[in-house]
Each structure stands twice: as C-alpha cells, then as structure tokens.
N, C-alpha and C positions, 0 to 999 in steps of 0.2 A: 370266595364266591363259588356257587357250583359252577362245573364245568364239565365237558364232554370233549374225549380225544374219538373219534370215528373215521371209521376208513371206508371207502366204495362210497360215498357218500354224493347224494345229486338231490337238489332242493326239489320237494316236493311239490306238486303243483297245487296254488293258493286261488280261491278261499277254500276252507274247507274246517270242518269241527274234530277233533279226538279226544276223547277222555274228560272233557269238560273246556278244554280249549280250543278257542277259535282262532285258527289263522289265516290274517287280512289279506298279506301279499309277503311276498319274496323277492330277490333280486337273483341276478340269472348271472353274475360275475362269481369268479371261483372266492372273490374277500365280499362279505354283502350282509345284507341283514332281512330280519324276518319281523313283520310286524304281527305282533300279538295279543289279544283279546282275551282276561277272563275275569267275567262280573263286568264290573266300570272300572276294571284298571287294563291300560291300554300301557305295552311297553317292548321294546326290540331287543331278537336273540341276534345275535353276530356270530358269522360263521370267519373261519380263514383258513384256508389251504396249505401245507407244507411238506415237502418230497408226495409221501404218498399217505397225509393225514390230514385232516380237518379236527379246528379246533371249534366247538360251540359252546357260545357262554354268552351271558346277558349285557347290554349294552350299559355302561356305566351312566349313562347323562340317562336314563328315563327308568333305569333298578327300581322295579318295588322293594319296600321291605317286606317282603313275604316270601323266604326260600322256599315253601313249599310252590308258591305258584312257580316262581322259575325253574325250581325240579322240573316238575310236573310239564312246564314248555318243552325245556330241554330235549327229553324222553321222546315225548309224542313224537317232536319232528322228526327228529332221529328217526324213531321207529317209521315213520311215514317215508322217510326220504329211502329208506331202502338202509341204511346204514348198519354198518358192525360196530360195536361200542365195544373200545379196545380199552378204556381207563373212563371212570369217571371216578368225582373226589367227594359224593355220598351216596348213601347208603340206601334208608327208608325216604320212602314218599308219603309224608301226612295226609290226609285229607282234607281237602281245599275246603278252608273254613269262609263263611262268608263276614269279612272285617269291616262291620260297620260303624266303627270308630276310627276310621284310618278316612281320609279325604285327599284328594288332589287339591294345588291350591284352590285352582280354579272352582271344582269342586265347592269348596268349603264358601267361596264367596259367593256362590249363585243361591245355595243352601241358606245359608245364615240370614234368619229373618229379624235379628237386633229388637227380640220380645225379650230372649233370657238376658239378664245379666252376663257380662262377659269377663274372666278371667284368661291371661295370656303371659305361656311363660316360653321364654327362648332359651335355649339350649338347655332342655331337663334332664338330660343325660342319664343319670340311671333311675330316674322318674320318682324318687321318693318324696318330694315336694309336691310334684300336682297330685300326684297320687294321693295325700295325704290331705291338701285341699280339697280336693275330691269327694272325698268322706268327709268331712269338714261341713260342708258350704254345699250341699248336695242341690240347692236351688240355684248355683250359678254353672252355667258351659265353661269349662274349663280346656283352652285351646294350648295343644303343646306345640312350638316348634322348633322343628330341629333337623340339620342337616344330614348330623349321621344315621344312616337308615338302618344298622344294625340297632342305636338304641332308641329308633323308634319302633324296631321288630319287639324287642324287649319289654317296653313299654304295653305295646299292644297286647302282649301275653298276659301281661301283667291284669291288665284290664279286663280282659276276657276273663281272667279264672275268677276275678272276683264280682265280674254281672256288672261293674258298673259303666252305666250309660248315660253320663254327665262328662267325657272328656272327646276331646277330638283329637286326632294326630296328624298334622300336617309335614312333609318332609321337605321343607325347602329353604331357600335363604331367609331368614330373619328381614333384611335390610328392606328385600321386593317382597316378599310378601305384606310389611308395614304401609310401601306406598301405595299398595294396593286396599286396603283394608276401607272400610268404610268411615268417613268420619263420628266421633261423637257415639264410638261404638263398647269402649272397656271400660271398665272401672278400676280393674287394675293391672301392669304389665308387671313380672318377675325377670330379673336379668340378675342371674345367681352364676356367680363361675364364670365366666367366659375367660377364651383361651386372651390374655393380656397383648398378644403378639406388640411388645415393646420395639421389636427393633422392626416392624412393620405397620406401623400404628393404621396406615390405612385399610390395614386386613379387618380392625376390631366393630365390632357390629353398633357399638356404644358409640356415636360421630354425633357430628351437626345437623345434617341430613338425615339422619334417623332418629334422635331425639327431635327433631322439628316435627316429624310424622308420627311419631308417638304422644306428644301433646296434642296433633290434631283427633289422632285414635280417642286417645283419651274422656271422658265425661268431663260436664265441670265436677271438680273434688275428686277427680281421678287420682290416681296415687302409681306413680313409680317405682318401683324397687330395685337399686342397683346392688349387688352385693359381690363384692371380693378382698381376696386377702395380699394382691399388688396394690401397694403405696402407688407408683408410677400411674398405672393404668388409674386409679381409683381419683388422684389428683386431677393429671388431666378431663377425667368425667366431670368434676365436680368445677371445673374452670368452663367448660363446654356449658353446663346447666345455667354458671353465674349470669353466661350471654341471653340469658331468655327472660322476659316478662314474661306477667302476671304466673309466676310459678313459686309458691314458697320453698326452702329447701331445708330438711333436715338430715344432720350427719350423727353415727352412731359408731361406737367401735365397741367389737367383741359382744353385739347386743346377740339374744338366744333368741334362737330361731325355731316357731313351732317344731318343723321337723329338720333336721340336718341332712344334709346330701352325704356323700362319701368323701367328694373332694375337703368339704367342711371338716369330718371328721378327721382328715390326715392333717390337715393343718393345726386345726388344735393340739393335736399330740404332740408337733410342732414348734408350738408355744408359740404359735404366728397371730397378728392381728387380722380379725376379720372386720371390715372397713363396710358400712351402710350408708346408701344416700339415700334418700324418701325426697322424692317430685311431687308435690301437690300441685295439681294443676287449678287455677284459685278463681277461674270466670271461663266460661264458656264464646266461643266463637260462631262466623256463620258456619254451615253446615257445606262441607265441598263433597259431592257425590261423584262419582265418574261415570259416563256412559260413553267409552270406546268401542267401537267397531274393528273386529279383528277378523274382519270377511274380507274375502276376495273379491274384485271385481268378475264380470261371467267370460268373459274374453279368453279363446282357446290359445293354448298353451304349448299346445302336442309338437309345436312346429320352432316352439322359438328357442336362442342358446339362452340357456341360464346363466346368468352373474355367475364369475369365481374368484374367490378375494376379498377384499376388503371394499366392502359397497359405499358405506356411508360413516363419518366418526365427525363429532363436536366436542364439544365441552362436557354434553350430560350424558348422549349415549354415541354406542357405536355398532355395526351389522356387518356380519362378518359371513360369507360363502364357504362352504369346505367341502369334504369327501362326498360325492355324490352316487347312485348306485342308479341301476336302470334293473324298470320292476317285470316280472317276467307277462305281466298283463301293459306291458308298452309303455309305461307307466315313469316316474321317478321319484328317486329320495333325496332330498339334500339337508346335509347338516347345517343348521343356524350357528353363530352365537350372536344374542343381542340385545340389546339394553343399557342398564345403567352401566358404565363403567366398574363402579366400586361393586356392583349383585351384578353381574353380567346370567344371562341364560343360557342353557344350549339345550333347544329342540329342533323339530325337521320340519322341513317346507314338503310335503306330499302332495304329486302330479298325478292325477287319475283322470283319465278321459280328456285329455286335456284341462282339467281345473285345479285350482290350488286350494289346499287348505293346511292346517298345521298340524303335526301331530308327536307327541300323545294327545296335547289340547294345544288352545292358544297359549298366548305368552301369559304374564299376569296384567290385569290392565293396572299400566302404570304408565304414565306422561312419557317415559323415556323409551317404552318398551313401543306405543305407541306412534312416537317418533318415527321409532325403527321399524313399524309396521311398513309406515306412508313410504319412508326411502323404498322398502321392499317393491310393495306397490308401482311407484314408479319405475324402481330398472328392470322390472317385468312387464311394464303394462307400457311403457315409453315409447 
C-alpha cells in the first residue's frame, strides 16, 4: 500500500481543499488520523510518530481501491502540513479518474432501483466471469463483490478501458452485504472459487445464514451457482442446501463453464474435479424490506466519557469501542467494530459539535448491525 516516511511534520489545519482533495478533520495527537473526501468516497490517512519520523499511510478498515486517490491524499497533506518527504514507495500520480462503477455498500443500496435485472457474483477475483457476463447479457446489472480491493482495483480497470456500463463493484463482505440486500431482488447469484477454509469452516461465506439470505435475495426461479473443485467444502454445501425447501437442486462435475477463471484453469491442468451445485429457487415468498434508522439521537455530546470496550455481545451481534483520537476542531473519532459475529464491521463513531454520526457512512442496514446501532445509542444517550 503507498506510504509516506516524513519528518518536521505537524497536521495541517482541517477543513480545507488541495489538488482535488478535501480534508474533513485531523486529530491533534502525535498517532491520529485524517479524514478525507474525494468525489463520494469518504476514507482515513493515519499518521504515527517514531524517534524523529512520521509514517502516513491509508487506514486499512475504510481503503478505497483506488491508489491513485490515496497517492494523491497522501501527498497533499504532507505537502500542506509543512512536511519533508524522506521515502515514499511510488512513483507517478495518475489522474483522479471519476469511477462510476465502483459503489460503497451503502451507496449501492440507496442507488439500485430493482428495474434491471440483477446478476451477483462474490468473490470475482480476477474478474473474467462477470466480465464476460457482462458482454454476454448487456440488459442485466451485473453486481461484483468482493473483499479484496486490489482485485476489485483490477476489475475496475478492466471496466473502464472497455466502456462497459452494466457492472458495479462493491468492496465488502459478501455475508453483510446479502443481509442487507433487498428482498426478491436477482436472478442469479455466482459463488465460483471461494477460499474452502476447511479447517475454519466458519470463515466460509457458503453457511446457513447466508444461503437463507440469498434465497430471500433471490426471484422465484432464481438460480444459485456454487462452483468448486474442494470435495469437503462442496459436500458440506450441498448438505446445507438439502436443509431448505421449496429449492430444487442440481449437481454437476467437470461441467464447461462459458468462461473459466484462472483458479479453474490451474486445476484442470491438475486433472482435479470441478464440483457444480445449481439452487433453484422454486416459489416465491412475502417480500421483507428493511427501513432502519442509523441516526443519532440530537442530545450533545461535547461533555460526555465515551464507552471503551466491549459495549454490548449476544448470540447474533456484538459492539465493540476502541482507539479513540481527539479532533483538532474539539471534536472526536472512535473506532467501531460491530455487527454480525460471523461479517463483523469496522467503522468510526464521528463527534462534531457535540453530535454523532458514523463515518465513512453508516453501517449496512442489517438486523444485527442495527441491534448494534440501539446498544450504541443507549450507552451514549443513557
């Protein structure tokens, strides 16, 4: 990830614009962070102090995939805060393209008006399947998600040099972004590859809990696609699906697939089985919409101790307090984690003026995350 080694360095005073970037606030501690602004994507540089050097580099829990925007953060402040830039680990600075196939979750659900057809594939990895969908099928939205934000940087390249404007790129958990999703909203889900994590089964995104929320995603005659080349992991799925009505199920081995990924490729050379399951979902249900509120109560703040710890834990989620940073407008930051157990989140509680809000955005609205809202709420507002 870029970085910046800087010496004489003293945070410059926030808000203010350079070079295309806006920055929100700073913290006034010598380890702290910087909120930052460009277009609609909202995400934190972190500074930290050592003998007589500072390191700045981009907050891993709110990274866009876009190196050039985090260059281009980087740089500015520096350059603003007075700073000597003793070592940094690139080069060129592109020019800040505007990536309108790239979405926050949140983003993506306020957006999507469930007119197109929807295709949704998790972890597309080096993107040759939706891609090829894509062009395929140029009448349906085609939704990728995926954790790793290099190969959703990747991705997006990919999209851009070829004009097409039928995919979206979301970068986040598979698991929360499903419970969040609107019901009654795809036609089809893709689940190609996934890492088997056998000797961690509760890591794998393929559960009980997320096939439950992906039949609800689902249309009637929705169609699942599970595809990998673990026996283990492939069995367990297909004993998962047995537990569900009205879903027919078909199993395939070694069946050809329009386009092959890479990981596909290696294995065939392999002479390894590639294992198919197809979910039809065979009747339609009622329709469960969400309307959570992820607002603060108006009740100042300026005066009161914040939670630190562990706030609130059950069975489905839990909220958790951590490193906290004081902003140089009077202000505070505190790190979340919280939500589901199994897709946990981490973003910040933001104190301005005495009021709270969340930021890069809210949580995803999902039941658990919600939960974790109301706890919030309460040992703040108590």
């Amino acid at each position: 990830m870029p970085h910046l080694i800087v010496k004489d360095f003293a945070a410059a005073k926030t808000p203010f614009e350079k070079d295309g970037v806006t920055f929100l606030f700073a913290s006034i501690e010598k380890e702290g962070v910087v909120g930052v602004q460009i277009g609609k994507i909202k995400f934190l540089l972190c500074f930290c102090a050592y003998e007589n050097r500072t390191i700045l580099k981009v907050d891993k829990a709110t990274r866009p995939p876009f190196l050039e925007a985090i260059k281009r953060a980087l740089i500015s402040f520096a350059q603003a805060s007075g700073a000597t830039i003793l070592y940094k680990n690139f080069d060129e600075i592109k020019a800040l393209r505007d990536r309108r196939n790239f979405y926050e979750p949140i983003e993506f659900l306020a957006s999507y008006d469930q007119k197109t057809p929807l295709w949704i594939e998790t972890g597309f990895g080096s993107g040759r399947h939706i891609l090829q969908n894509a062009k395929s099928f140029a009448d349906k939205l085609h939704l990728g998600v995926e954790i790793h934000r290099p190969s959703a940087e990747r991705l997006l390249k990919r999209v851009e040099a070829e004009s097409l404007n039928n995919i979206a790129v979301v970068v986040c958990d598979a698991k929360a972004l499903f419970a969040a999703l609107p019901s009654l909203c795809a036609q089809k889900i893709f689940i190609h590859f996934p890492v088997p994590w056998n000797k961690s089964p509760k890591r794998r995104v393929f559960s009980r809990s997320f096939l439950g929320e992906a039949l609800r995603v689902l249309t009637a005659n929705g169609v699942l696609n599970f595809r990998s080349d673990d026996q283990i992991y492939f069995d367990d799925a297909l004993a998962i699906a047995r537990e569900f009505k009205g879903v027919s199920i078909e199993i395939k081995q070694n069946a050809e697939a329009i386009t092959r990924s890479k990981y596909e490729d290696r294995w065939r050379n392999m002479n390894k089985t590639i294992f198919d399951l197809f979910l039809t979902k065979e009747r339609s249900q009622t329709r469960e919409d969400f309307a959570y509120d992820f607002s603060f109560p108006s009740g100042d703040l300026s005066k009161k101790d914040l939670p630190y710890g562990l706030i609130a834990i059950s069975e489905s989620f839990l909220l958790r307090a951590g490193e906290r940073w004081r902003l140089a407008n009077k202000g505070l930051i505190v790190r979340l984690i919280m939500g589901d157990l199994l897709a946990l989140e981490t973003l910040y509680l933001l104190i301005e003026e005495g009021r709270a809000s969340y930021f890069p955005s809210a949580p995803l609205p999902t039941r658990q995350n919600y939960a974790a809202h109301r706890a919030l709420i309460e040992s703040l507002y108590a």
